[in-house]
Backbone as CSV, one residue per row, in Angstrom:
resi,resn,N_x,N_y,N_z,CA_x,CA_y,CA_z,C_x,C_y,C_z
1,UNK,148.146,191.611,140.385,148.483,191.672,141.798,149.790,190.921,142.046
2,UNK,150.744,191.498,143.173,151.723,191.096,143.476,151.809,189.863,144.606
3,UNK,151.890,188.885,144.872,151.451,187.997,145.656,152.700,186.990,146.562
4,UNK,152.688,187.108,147.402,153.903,186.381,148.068,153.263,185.129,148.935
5,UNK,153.786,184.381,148.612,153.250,182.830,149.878,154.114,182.584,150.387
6,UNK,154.162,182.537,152.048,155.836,181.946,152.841,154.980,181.123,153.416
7,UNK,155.781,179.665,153.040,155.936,178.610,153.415,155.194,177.822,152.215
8,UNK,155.820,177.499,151.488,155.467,176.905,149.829,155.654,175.425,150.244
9,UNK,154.726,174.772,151.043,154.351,173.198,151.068,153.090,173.105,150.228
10,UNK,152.308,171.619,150.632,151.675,171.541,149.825,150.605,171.911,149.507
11,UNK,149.742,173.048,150.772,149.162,174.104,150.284,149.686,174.878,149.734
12,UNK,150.956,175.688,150.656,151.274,177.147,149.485,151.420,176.892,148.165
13,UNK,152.034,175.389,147.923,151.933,174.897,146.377,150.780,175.305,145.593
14,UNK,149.577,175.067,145.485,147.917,174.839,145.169,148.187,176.543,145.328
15,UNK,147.954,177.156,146.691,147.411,178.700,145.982,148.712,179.200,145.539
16,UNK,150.314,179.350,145.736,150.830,179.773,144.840,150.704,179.667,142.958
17,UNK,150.381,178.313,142.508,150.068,177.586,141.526,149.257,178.269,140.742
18,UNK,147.448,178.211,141.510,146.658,178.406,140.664,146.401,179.894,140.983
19,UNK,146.860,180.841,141.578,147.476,181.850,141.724,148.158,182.838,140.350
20,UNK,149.260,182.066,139.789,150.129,182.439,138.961,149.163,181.806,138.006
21,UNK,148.823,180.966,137.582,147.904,179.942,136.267,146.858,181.550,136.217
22,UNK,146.365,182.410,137.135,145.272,183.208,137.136,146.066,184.676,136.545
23,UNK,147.429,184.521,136.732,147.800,185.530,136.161,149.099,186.860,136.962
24,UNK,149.169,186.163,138.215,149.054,187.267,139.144,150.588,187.266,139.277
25,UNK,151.791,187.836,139.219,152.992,188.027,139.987,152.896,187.031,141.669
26,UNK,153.134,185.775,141.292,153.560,185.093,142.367,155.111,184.707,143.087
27,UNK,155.099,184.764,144.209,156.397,184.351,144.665,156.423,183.561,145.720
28,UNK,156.996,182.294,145.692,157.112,181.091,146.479,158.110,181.364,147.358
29,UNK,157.763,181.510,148.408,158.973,181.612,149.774,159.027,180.568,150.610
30,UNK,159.788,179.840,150.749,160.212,179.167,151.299,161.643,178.039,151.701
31,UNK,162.227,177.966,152.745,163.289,177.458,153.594,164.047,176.294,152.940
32,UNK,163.053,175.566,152.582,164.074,174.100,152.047,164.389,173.998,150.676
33,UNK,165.693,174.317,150.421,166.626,174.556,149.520,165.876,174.081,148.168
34,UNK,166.434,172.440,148.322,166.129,171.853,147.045,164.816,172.186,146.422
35,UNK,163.384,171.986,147.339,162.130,172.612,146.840,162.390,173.391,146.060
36,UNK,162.655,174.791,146.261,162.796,176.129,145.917,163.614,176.577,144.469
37,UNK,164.954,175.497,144.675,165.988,175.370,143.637,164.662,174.503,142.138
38,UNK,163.896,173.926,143.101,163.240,172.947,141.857,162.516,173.958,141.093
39,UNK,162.002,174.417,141.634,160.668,175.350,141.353,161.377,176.544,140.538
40,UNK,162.429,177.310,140.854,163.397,177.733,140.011,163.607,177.451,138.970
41,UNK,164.116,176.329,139.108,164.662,175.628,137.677,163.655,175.128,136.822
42,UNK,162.955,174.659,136.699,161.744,173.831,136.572,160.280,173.824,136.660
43,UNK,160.000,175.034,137.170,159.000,175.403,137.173,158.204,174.094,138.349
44,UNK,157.055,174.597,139.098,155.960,174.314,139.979,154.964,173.209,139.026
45,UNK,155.407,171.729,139.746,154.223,170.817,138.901,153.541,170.632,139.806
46,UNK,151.873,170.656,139.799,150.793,170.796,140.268,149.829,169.236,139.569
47,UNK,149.869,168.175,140.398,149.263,167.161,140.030,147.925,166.877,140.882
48,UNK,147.066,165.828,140.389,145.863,165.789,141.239,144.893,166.047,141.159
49,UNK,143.030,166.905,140.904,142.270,167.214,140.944,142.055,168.057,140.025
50,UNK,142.884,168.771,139.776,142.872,170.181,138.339,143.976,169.800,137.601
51,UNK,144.681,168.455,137.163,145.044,167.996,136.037,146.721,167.863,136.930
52,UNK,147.663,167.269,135.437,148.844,167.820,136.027,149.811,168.842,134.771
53,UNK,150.372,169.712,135.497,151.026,170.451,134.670,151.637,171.015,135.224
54,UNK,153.173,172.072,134.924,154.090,172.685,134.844,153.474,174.295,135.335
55,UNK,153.631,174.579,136.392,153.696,176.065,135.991,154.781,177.053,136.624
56,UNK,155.035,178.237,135.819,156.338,178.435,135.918,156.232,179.379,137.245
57,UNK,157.110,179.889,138.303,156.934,180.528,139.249,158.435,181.140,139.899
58,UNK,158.173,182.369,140.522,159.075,182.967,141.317,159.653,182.540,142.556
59,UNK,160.624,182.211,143.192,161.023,181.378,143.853,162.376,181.490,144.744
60,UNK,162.154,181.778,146.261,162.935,182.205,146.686,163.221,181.646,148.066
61,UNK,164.295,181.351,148.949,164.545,181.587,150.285,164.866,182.058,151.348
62,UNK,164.604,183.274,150.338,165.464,184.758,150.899,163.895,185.899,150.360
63,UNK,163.143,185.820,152.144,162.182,187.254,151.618,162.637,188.545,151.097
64,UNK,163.477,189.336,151.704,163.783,190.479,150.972,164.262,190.098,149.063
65,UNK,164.490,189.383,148.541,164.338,188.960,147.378,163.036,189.581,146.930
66,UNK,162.120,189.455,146.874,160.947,189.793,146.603,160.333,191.063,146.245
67,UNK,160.484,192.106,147.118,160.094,193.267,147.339,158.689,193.520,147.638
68,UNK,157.894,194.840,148.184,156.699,194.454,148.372,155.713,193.895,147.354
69,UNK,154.549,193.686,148.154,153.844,192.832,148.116,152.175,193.358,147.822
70,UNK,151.367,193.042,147.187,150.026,193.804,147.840,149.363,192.444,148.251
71,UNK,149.782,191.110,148.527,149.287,190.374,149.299,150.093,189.102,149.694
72,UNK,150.100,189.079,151.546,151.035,187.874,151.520,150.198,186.361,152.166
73,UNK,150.281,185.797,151.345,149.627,184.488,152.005,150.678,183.667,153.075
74,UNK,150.464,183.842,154.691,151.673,183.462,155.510,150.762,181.581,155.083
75,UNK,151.193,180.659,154.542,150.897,179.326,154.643,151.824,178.172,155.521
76,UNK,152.437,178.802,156.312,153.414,177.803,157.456,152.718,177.029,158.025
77,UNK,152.594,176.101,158.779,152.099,175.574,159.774,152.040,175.806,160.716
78,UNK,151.037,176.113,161.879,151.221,177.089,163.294,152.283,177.045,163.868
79,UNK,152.383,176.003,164.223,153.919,175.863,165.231,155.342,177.058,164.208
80,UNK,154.886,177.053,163.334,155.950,177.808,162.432,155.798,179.404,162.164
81,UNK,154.565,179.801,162.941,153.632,180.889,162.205,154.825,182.236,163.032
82,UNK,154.793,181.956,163.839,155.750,183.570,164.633,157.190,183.284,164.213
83,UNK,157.427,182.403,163.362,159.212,182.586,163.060,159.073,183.082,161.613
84,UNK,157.898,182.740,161.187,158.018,182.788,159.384,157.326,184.364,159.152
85,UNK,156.683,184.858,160.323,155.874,186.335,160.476,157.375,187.425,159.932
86,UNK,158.520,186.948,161.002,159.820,188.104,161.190,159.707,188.322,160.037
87,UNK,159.770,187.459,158.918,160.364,187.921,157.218,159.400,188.587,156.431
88,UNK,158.496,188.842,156.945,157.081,189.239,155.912,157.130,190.973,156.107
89,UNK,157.334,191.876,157.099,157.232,193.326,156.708,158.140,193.399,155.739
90,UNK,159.346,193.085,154.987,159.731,193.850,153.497,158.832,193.446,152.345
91,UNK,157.521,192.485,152.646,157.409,191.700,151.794,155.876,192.810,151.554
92,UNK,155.352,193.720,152.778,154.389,194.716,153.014,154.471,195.693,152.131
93,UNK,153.569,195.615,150.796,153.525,196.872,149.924,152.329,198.089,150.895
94,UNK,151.976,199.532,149.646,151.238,200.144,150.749,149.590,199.214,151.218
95,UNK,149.193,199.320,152.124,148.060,198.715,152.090,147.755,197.509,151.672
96,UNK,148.448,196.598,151.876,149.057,194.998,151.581,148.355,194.586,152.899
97,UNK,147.540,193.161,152.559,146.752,192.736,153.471,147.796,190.782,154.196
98,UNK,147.796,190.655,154.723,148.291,189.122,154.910,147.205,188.060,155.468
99,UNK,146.928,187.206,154.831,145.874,185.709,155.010,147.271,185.325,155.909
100,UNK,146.797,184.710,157.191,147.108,183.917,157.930,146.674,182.510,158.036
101,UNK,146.973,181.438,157.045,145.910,180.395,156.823,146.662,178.822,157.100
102,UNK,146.052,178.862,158.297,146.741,177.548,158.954,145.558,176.192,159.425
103,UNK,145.934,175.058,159.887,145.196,174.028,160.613,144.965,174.731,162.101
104,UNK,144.193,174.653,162.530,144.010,174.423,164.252,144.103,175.940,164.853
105,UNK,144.114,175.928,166.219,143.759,177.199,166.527,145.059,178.203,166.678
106,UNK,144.998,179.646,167.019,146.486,180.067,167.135,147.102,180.664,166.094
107,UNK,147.503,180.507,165.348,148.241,180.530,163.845,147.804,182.238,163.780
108,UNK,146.146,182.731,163.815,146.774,184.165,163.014,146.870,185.033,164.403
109,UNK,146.612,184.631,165.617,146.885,185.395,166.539,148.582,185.290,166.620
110,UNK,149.443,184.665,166.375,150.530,184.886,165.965,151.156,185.608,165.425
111,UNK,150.503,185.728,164.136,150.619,186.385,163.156,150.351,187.939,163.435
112,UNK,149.778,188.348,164.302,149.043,189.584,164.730,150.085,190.224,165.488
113,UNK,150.563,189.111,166.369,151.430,189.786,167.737,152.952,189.903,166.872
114,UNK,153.398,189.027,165.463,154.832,189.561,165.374,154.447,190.912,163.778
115,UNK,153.321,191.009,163.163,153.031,192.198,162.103,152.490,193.522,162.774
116,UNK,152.037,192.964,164.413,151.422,194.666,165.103,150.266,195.176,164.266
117,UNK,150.096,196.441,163.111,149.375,197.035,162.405,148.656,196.292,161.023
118,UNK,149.533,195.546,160.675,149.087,195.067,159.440,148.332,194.271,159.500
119,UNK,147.226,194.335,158.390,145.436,193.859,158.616,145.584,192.115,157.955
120,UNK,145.151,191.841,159.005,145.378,190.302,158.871,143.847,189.496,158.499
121,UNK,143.745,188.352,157.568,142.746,188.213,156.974,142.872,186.667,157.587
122,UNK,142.165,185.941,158.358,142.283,184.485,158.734,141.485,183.425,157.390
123,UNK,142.596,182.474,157.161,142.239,181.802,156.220,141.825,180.479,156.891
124,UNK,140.953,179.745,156.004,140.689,178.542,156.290,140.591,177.497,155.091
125,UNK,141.385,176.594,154.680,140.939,175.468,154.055,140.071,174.218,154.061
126,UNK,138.800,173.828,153.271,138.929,172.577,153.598,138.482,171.736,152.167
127,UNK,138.894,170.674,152.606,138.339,169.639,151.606,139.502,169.653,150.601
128,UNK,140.697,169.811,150.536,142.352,169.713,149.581,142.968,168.547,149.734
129,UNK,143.299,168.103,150.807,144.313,166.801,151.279,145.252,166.580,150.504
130,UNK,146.436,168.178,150.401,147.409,168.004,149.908,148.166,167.348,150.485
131,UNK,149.573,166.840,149.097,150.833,166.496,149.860,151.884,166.972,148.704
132,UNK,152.942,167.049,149.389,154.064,167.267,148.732,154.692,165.620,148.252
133,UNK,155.103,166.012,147.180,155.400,164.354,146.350,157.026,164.360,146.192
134,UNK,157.704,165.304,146.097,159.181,165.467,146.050,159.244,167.113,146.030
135,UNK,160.670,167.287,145.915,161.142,168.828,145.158,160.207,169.437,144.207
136,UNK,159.315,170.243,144.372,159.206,171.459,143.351,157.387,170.572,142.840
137,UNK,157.141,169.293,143.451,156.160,168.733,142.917,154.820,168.403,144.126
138,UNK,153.879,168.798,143.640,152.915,168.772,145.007,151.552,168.415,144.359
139,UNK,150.807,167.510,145.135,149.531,166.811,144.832,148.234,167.140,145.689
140,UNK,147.274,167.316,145.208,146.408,167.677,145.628,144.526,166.818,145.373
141,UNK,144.183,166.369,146.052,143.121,165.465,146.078,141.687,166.050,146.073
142,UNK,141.443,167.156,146.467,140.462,167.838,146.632,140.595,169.015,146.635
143,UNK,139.301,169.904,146.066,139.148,171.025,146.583,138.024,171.799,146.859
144,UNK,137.686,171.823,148.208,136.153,172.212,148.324,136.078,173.440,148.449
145,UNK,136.852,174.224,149.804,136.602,175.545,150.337,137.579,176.331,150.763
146,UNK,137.678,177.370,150.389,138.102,178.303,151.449,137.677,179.322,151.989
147,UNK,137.496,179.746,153.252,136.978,180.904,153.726,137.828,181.538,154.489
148,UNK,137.369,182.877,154.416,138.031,183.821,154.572,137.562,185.035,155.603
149,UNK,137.980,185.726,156.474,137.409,186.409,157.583,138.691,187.498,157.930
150,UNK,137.698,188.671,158.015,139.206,189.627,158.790,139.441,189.616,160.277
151,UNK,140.250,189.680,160.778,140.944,189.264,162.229,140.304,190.685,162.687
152,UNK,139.433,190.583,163.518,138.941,191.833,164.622,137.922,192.618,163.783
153,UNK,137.604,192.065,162.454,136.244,193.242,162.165,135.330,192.062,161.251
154,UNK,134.503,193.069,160.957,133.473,192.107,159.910,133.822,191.885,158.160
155,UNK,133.519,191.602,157.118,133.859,191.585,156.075,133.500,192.832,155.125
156,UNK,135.003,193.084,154.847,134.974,194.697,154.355,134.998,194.802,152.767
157,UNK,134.750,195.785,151.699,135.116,195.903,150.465,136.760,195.457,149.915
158,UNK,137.397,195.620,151.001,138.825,194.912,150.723,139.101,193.481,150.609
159,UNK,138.248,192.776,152.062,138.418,191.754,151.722,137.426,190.464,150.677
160,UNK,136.482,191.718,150.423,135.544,191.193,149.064,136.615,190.939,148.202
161,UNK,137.652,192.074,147.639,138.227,192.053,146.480,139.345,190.539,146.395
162,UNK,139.540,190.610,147.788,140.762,189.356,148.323,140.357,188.124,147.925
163,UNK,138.722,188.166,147.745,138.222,186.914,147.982,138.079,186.846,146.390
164,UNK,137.716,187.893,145.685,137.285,187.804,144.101,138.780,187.322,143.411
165,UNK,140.099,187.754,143.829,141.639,186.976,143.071,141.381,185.690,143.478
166,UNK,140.728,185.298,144.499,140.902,183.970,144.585,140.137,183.029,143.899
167,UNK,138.488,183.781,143.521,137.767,183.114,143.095,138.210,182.634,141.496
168,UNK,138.887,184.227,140.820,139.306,184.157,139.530,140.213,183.321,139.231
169,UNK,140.737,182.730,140.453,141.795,181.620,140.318,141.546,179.875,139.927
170,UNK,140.242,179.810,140.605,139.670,178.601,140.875,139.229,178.071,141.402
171,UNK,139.606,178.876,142.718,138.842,178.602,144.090,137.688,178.785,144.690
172,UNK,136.786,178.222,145.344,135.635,177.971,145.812,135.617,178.823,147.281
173,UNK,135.136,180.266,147.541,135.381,181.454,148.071,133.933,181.537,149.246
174,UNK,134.398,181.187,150.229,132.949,182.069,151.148,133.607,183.215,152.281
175,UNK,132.971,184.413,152.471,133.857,185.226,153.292,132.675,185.365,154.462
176,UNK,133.201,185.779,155.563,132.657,185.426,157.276,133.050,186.879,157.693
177,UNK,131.496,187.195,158.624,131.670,187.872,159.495,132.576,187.647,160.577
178,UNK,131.703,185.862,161.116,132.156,185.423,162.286,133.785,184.393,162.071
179,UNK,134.427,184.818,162.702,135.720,184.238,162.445,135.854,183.261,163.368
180,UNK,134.962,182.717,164.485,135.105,181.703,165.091,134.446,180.711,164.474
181,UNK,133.113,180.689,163.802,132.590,180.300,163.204,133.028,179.773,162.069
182,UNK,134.130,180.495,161.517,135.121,179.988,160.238,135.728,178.988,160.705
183,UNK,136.708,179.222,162.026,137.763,178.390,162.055,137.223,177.156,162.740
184,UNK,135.967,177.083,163.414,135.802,176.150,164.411,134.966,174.997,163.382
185,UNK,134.148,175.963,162.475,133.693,174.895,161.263,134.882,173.777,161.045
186,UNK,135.874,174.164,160.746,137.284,173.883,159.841,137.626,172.549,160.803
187,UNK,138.271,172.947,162.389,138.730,172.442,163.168,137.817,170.755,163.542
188,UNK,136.471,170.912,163.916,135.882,170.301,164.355,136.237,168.736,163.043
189,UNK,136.200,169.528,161.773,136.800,168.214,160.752,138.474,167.815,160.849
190,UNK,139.118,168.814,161.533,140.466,168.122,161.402,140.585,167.271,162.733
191,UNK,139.856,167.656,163.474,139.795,167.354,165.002,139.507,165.749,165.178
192,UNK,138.493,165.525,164.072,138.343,163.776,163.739,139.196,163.092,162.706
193,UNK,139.783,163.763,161.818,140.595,162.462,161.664,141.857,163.114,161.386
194,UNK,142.627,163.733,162.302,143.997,164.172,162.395,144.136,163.421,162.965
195,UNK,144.512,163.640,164.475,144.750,162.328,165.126,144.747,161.034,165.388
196,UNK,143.269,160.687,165.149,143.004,158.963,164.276,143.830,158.455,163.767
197,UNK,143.905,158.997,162.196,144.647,158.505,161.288,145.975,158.932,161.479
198,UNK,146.713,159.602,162.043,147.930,159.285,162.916,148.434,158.728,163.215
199,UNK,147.755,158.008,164.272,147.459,156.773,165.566,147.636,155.583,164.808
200,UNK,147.033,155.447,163.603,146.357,154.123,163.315,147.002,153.828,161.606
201,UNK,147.691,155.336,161.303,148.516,155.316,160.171,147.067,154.900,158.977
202,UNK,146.679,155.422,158.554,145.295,155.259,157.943,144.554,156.481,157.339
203,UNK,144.105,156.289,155.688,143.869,157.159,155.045,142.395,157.676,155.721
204,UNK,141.578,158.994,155.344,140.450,159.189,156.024,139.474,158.677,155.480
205,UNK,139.468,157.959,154.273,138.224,156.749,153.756,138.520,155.254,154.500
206,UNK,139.511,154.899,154.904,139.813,153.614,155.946,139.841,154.062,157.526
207,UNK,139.892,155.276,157.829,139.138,155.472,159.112,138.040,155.530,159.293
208,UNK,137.133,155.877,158.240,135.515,156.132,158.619,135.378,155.012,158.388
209,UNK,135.891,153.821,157.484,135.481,152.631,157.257,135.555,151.333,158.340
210,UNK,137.001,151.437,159.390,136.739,151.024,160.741,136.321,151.292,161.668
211,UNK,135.034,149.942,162.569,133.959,150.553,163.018,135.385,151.303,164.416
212,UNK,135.944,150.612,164.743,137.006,151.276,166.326,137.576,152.501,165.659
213,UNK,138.304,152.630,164.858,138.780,154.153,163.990,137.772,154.897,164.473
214,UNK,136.589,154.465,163.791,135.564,155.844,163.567,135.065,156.332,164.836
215,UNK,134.705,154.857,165.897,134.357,155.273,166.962,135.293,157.080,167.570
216,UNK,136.567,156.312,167.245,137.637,157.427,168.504,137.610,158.688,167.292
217,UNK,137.322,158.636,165.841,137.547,159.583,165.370,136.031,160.829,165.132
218,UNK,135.267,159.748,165.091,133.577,161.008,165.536,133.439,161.187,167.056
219,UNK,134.166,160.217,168.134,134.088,161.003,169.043,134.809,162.137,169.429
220,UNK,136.196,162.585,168.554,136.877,163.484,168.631,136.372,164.736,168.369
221,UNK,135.675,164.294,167.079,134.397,165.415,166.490,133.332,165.841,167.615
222,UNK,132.702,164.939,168.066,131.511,165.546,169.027,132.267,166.524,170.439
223,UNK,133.161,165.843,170.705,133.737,166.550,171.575,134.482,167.986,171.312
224,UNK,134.829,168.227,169.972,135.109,169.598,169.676,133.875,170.574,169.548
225,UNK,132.954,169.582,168.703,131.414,170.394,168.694,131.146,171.168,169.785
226,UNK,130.651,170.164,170.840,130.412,170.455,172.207,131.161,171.294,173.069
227,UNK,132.356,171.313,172.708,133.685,172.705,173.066,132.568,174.131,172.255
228,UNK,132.484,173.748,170.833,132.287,175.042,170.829,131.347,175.292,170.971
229,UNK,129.965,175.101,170.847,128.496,175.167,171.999,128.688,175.554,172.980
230,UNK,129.317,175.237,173.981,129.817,175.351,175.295,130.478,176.560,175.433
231,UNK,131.221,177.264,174.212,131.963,178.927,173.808,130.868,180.060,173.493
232,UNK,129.504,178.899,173.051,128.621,180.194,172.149,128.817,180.267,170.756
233,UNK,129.433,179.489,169.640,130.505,179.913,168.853,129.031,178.934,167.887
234,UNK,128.793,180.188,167.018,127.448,180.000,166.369,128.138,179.010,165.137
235,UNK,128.297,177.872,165.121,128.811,177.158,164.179,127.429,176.299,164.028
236,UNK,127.305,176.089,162.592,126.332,176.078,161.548,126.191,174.163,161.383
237,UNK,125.935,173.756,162.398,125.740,172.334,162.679,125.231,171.491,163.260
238,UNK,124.010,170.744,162.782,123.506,169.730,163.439,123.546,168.905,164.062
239,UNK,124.496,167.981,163.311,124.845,166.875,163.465,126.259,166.375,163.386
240,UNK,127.087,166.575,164.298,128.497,166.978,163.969,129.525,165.504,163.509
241,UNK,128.629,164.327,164.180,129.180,163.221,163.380,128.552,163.096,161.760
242,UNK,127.552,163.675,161.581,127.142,163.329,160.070,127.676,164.584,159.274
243,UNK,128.352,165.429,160.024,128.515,166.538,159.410,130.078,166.148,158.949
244,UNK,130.976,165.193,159.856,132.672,165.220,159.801,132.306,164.012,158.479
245,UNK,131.089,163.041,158.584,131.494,161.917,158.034,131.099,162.536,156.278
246,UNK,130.085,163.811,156.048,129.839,164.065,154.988,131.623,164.874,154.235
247,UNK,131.909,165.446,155.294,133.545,165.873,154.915,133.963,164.947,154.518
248,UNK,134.283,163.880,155.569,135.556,162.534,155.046,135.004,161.812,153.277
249,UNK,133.960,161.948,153.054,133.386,161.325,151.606,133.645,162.172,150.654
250,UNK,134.131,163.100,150.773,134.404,163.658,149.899,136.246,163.667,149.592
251,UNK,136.783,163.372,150.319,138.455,162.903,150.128,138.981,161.543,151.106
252,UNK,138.392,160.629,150.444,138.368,159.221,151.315,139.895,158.557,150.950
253,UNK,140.879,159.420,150.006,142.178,158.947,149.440,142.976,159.924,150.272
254,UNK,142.441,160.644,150.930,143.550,161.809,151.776,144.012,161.539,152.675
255,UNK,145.246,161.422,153.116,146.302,161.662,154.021,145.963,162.324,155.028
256,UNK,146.152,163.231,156.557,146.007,164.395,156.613,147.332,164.552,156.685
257,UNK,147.999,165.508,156.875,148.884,166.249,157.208,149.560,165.841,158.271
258,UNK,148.726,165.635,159.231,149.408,165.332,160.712,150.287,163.558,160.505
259,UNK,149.780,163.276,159.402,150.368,161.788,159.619,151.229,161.925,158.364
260,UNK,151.195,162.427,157.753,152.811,162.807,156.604,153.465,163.637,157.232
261,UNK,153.228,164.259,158.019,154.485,165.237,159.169,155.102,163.707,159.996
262,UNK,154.419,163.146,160.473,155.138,161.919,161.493,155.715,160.746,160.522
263,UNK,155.363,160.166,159.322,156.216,159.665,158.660,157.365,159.785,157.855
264,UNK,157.123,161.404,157.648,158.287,161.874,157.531,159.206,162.405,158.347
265,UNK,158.802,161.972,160.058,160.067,162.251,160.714,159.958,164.110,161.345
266,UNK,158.595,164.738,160.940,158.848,166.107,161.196,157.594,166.126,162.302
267,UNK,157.856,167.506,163.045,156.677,167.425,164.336,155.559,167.611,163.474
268,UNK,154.348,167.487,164.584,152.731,167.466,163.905,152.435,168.796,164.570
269,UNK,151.125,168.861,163.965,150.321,170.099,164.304,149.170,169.579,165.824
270,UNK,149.676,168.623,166.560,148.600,168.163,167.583,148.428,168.864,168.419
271,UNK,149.392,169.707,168.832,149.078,170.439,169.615,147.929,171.992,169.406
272,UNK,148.005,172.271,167.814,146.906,173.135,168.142,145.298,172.638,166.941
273,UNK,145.276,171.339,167.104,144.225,170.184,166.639,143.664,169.649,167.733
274,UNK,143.630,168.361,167.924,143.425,167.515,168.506,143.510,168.300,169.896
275,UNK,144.775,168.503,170.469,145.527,169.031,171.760,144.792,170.748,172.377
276,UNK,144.113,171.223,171.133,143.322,172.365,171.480,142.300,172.212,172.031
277,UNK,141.413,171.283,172.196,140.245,170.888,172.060,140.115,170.777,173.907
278,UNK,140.951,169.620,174.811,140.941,170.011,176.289,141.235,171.056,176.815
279,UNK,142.144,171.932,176.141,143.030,173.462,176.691,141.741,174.009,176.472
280,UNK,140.815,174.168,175.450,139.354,174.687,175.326,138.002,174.048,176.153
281,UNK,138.175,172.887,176.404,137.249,172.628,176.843,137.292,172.546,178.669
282,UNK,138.738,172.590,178.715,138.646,173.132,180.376,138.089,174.499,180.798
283,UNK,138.263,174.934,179.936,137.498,176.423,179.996,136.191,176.878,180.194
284,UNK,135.495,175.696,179.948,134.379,175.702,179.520,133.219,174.489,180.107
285,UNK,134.457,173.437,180.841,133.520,172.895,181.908,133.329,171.636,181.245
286,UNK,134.010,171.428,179.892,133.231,170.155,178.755,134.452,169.282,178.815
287,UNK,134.211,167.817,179.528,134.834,166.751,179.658,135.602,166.536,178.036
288,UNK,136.823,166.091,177.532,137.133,165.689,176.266,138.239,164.647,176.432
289,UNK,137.154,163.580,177.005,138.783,162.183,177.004,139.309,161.599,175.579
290,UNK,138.415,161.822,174.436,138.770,161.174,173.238,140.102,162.178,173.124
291,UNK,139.696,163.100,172.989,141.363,164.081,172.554,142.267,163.894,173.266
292,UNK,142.077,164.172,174.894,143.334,164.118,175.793,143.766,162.674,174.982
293,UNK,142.940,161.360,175.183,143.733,160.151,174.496,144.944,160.146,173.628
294,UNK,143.752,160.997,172.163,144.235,161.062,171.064,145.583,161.941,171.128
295,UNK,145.739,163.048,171.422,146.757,163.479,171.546,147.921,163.483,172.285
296,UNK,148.082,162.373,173.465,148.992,162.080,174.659,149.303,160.906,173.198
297,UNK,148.850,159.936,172.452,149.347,158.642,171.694,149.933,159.101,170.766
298,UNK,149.547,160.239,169.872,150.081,161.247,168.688,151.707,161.738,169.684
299,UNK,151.559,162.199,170.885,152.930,163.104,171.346,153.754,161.808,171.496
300,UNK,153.294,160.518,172.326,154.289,159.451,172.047,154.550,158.856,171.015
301,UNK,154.374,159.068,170.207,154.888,158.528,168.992,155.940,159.454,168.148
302,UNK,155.589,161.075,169.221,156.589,162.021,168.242,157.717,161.567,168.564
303,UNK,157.841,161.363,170.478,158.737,161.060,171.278,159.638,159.776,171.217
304,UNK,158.491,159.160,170.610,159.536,157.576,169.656,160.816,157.897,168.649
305,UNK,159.979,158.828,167.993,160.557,159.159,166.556,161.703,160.359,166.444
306,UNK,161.720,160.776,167.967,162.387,162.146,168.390,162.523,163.164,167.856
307,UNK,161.103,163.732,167.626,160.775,164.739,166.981,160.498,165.612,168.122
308,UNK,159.867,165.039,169.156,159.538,166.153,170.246,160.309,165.963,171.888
């Protein structure tokens, strides 16, 4: 299979990676030069959880480079998802499917409104707590899940097969009827310690470990829960603080994302994390002061750093 990933951070790293390690014609797309030049030259080092090693990969910043595709993994970050969409129809072989696989809400309805026809597959990660370590080198701490769901139907023989390259890869594969149910599973864990550990600059094993952290970061959790209860949104959970805190134990050395975007000076994803959660729960009648908090302290701090 022919395989394209735009936006080669430190997810697209991991499935471009073990992707190509599986065999498949991969191609790394993405914007920032030096990355790209590394990965070129030097091949894709993959450190962290599945060892470290070299693997060699296709590598570009220029989509039409590529040619089609029979699958594109869009891996941008939402806020990025409708600029990085424009470059992906040359990248459309016949019947070429695209994973839209982002944090927080938004991302593949994006993806929908700039591809029109082309069958979009919503991805979800969890349990990785990648990071990018320099040029061409990316680390990875975990890897529990990914699931997978088609945007507007139920799970078809196509996207069985989507899910079987991935499994042959390495990856740990569940595919969904319900696609709210996918993403809101997902969210409700980034929802507690994105913002937290933001705020408080703090890995997600030293947030669950302070009793004030944890307070503001399982109440972030209950309050997304209760968003989606409040939607109908048949998510598969009891206990939604024992459910975020059984997540956080399993990558208690992870970063998230939202707080290596702000130390490095680049915007966060709060607005469709943390910041989704009141835009949803006004809807719905469900009070959410931990988030409004959390995410008005996350936007001043972008505003410190003049990112936003």
């Amino acid at each position: 299979m022919k395989i394209a990933v735009v936006g080669c951070g430190a997810m697209g790293c991991i499935y471009a990676g073990l992707l190509s390690e599986a065999g498949h014609e991969v191609w790394a797309v993405d914007q920032w030069v030096e990355h790209i030049d590394a990965i070129r030259t030097y091949g894709l080092r993959l450190e962290g959880v599945n060892g470290d090693r070299t693997v060699p990969l296709n590598a570009t910043t220029t989509p039409t480079d590529v040619g089609p595709c029979d699958l594109v993994i869009l891996a941008t970050k939402a806020m990025h998802v409708a600029a990085a969409a424009k470059g992906v129809p040359p990248l459309l072989g016949e019947g070429a499917h695209v994973i839209s696989i982002q944090n927080g809400l938004g991302g593949p309805d994006k993806a929908a409104e700039a591809l029109g026809a082309a069958p979009i597959v919503i991805g979800v990660a969890e349990g990785f707590g990648a990071s990018i370590r320099g040029p061409g080198l990316a680390h990875h701490n975990g890897m529990e899940l990914i699931r997978l769901g088609n945007r507007g139907s139920p799970v078809t023989p196509a996207l069985e097969d989507i899910a079987g390259v991935w499994r042959h890869a390495g990856f740990n594969v569940r595919t969904f009827d319900d696609i709210d149910q996918l993403v809101w599973e997902k969210l409700i864990c980034n929802v507690c310690y994105s913002g937290t550990c933001t705020i408080t600059e703090r890995t997600v094993g030293e947030a669950m470990e302070d009793p004030d952290a944890w307070t503001v970061a399982s109440g972030c959790a209950t309050e997304a829960f209760n968003v989606a209860k409040a939607k109908h949104i048949a998510v598969d959970i009891d206990d939604p603080v024992a459910y975020v805190r059984s997540f956080g134990e399993k990558i208690p050395n992870a970063t998230p994302s939202m707080l290596l975007d702000l130390l490095a000076g680049r915007a966060s994803e709060i607005d469709v994390i943390n910041g989704a959660i009141p835009r949803e729960g006004r809807g719905v009648g469900v009070a959410t002061p931990y988030n409004n908090v959390v995410s008005a302290l996350v936007r001043a701090k972008e505003r410190r750093m003049g990112v936003r």
